[in-house]
KETOR-859539 format. One line per field, with one value per atom (N, C-alpha, C, O, CB): residue number from 0; atom name; x, y, z. Coordinates in Angstrom, 3 decimals. Glycine has a CB too. Example, Ala and Ser with C-alpha at 12.3 -4.5 7.8 and 13.67 -1.06 7.14 Angstrom:
2
k c(0  0  0  0  0  1  1  1  1  1)
a c(N  CA  C  O  CB  N  CA  C  O  CB)
xx c(13.190  12.300  13.200  14.236  11.308  12.850  13.670  12.900  13.409  14.084)
yy c(-5.690  -4.500  -3.300  -3.319  -4.473  -2.250  -1.060  0.030  1.138  -0.598)
zz c(7.800  7.800  7.800  8.465  9.046  7.080  7.140  7.870  8.039  5.725)
// end
This chain:
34
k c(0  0  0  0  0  1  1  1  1  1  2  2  2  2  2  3  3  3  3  3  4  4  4  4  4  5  5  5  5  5  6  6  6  6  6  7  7  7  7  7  8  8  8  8  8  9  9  9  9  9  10  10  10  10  10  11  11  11  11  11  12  12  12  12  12  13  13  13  13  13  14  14  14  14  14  15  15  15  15  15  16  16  16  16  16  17  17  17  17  17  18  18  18  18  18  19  19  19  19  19  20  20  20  20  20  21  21  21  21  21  22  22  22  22  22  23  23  23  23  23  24  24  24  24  24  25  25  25  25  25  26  26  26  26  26  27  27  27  27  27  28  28  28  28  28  29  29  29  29  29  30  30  30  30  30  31  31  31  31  31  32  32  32  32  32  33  33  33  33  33)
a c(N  CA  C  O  CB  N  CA  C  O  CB  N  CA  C  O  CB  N  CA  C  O  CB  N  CA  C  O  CB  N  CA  C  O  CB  N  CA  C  O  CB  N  CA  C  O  CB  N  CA  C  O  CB  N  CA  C  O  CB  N  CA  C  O  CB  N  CA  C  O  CB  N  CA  C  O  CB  N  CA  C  O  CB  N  CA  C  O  CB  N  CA  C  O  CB  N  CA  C  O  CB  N  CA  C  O  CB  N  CA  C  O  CB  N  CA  C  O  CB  N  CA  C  O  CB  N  CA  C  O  CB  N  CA  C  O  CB  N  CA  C  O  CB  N  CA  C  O  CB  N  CA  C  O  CB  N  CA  C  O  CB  N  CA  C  O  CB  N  CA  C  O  CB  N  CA  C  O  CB  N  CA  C  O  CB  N  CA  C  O  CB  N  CA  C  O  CB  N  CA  C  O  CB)
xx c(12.931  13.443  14.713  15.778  13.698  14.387  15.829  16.433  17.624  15.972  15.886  16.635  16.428  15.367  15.999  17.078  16.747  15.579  14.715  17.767  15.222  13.998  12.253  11.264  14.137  12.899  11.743  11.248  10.141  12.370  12.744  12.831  11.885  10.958  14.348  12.314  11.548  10.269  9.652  12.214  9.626  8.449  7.380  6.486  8.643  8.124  7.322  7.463  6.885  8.274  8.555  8.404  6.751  5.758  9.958  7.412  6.312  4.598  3.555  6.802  5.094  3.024  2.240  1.037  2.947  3.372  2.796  3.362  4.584  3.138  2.531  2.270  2.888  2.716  0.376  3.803  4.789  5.443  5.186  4.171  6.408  7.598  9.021  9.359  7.482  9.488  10.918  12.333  13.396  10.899  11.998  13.343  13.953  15.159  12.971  13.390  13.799  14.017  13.168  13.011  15.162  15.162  15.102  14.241  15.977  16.436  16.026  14.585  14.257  17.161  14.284  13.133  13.460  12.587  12.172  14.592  14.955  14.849  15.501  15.947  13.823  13.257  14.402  14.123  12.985  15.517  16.236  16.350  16.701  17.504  16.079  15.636  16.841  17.516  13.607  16.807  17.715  19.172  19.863  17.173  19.443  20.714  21.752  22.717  20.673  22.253  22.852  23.075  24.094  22.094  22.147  22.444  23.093  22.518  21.127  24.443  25.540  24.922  25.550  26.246  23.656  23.390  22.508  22.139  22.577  22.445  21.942  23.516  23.416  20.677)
yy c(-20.356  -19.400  -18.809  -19.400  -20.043  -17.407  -16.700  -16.441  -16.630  -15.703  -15.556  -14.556  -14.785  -15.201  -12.977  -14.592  -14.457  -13.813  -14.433  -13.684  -12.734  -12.014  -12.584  -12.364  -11.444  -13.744  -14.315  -15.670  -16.001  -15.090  -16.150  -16.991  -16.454  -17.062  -17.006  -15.234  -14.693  -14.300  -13.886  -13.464  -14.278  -13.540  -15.380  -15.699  -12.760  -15.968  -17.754  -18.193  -18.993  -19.280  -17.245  -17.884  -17.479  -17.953  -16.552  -16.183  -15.494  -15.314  -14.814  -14.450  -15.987  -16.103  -17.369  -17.596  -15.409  -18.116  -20.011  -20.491  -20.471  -21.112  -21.022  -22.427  -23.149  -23.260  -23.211  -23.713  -25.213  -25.478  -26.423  -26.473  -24.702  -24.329  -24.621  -23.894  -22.733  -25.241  -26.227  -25.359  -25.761  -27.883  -24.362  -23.364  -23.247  -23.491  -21.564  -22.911  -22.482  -23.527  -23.412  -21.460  -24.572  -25.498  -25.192  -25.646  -26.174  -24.037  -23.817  -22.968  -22.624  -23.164  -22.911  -21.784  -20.221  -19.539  -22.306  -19.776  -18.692  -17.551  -16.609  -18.819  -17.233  -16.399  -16.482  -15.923  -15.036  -17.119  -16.867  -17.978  -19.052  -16.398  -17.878  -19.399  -19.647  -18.788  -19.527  -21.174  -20.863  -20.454  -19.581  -20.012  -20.993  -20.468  -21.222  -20.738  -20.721  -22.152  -23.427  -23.309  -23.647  -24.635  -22.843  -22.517  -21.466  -20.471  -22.205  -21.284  -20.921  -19.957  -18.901  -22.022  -20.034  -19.525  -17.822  -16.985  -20.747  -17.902  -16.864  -16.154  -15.254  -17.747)
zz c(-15.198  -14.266  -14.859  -15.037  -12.885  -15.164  -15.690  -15.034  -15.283  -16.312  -13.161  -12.643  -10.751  -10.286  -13.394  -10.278  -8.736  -8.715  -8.096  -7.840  -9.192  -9.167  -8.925  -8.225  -10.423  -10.435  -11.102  -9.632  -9.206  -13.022  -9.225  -7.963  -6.817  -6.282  -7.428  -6.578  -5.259  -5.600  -4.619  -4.552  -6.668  -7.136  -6.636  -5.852  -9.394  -7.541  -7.118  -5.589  -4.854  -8.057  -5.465  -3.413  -2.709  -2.156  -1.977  -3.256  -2.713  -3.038  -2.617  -2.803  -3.927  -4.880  -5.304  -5.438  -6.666  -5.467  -5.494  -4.619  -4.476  -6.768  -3.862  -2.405  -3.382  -4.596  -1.665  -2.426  -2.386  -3.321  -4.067  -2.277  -3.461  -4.302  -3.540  -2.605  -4.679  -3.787  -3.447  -3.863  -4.335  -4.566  -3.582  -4.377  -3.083  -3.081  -5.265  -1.881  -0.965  0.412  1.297  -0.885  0.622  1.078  2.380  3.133  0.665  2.884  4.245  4.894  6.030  4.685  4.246  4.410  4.836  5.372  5.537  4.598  5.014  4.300  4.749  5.329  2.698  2.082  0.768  -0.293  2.972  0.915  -0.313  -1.168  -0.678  -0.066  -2.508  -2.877  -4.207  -4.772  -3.500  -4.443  -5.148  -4.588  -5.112  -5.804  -3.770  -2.905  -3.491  -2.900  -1.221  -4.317  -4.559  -5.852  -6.455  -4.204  -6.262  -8.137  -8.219  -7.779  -9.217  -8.771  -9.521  -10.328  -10.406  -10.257  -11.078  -12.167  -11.971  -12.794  -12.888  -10.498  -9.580  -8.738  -7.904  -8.355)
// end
């Protein structure tokens, strides 16, 4: 994962993906690197 982009693209297209803890569409919320 390079980019927030690349984050929301896997939210949204592969089932059961752990990026997004609260479930609130933004994933990756915690990493610094975003």
């Amino acid at each position: 994962m390079t980019s927030r982009a690349e984050a929301e693209f896997f939210i949204r297209n592969c089932p059961n993906t752990r990026m997004d803890g609260d479930r609130d569409g933004i994933p990756c919320e915690n990493d610094s690197r975003f």
